[in-house]
N, C-alpha and C positions, 0 to 999 in steps of 0.2 A: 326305741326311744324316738320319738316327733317335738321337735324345738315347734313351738310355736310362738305366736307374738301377742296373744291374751295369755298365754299361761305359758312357764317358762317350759317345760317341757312335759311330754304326755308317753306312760310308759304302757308296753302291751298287755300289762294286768288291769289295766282303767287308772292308775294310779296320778294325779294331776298335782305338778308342783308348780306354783305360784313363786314370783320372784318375793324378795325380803318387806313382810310388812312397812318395815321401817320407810323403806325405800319410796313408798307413793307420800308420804308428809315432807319427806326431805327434798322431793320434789317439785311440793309445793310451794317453800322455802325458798327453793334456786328463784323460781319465776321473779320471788318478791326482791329478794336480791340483787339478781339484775336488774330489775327495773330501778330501785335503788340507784344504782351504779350508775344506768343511764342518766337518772337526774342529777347528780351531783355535777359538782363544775371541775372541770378539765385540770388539773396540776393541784387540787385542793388537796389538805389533808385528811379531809371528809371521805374523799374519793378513793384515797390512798387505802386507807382502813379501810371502806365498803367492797375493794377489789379484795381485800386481805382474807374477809371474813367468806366472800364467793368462792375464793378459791381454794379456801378449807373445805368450804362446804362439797365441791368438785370433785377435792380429795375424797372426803367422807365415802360420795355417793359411788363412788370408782370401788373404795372397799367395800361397800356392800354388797356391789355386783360380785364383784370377786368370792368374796366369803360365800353369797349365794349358790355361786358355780360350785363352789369347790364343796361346800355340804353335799349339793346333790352328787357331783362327781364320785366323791365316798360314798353316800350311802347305796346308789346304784352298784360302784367295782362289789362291796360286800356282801348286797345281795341278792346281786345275779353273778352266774358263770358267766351265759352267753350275753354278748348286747351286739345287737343291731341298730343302727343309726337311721332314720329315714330320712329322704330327700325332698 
C-alpha cells in the first residue's frame, strides 16, 4: 500500500483509491464559508450562525475523511492477507 497525496492510496495490484467524491464540493463550500465568516461583523448574530454553519460543515468534512479511511482500511484487511505499508 503507497499513501499518496493525489490519490488516497495506491495498492501493488495497480489498484488506485481516490479520497470520498463528496469530499472535493464540500470543499469548495468551506472556502465560501469562511469567507463568509470573515465578512460578517464581529459579536453579530449573522456571524454567530455563519461560524455555526462552518463548523458543521468541519464536522462533516472530518467524517468523511474518516468513513473514507475506514472503507478502505476494510476492504484492504478482506482482501489481502499480507499488507505492506510503503514509505
Amino acid at each position: 500500500v503507497d499513501f499518496g497525496v493525489s490519490a488516497l492510496a495506491t495498492l501493488s495490484t495497480g489498484e488506485v483509491f481516490t479520497g470520498p467524491k463528496a469530499l472535493g464540493t464540500r470543499l469548495a463550500r468551506l472556502q465560501r464559508l469562511a469567507r463568509e465568516v470573515s465578512r460578517k461583523v464581529k459579536g453579530s448574530r449573522n456571524r454567530a450562525k455563519a461560524k455555526t454553519k462552518l463548523a458543521r460543515l468541519y464536522a462533516r468534512i472530518a467524517d468523511l475523511r474518516r468513513n473514507g479511511l475506514h472503507q478502505l482500511s476494510t476492504y484492504i484487511t478482506r482482501h489481502f492477507h499480507t499488507i505492506g505499508i510503503e514509505d
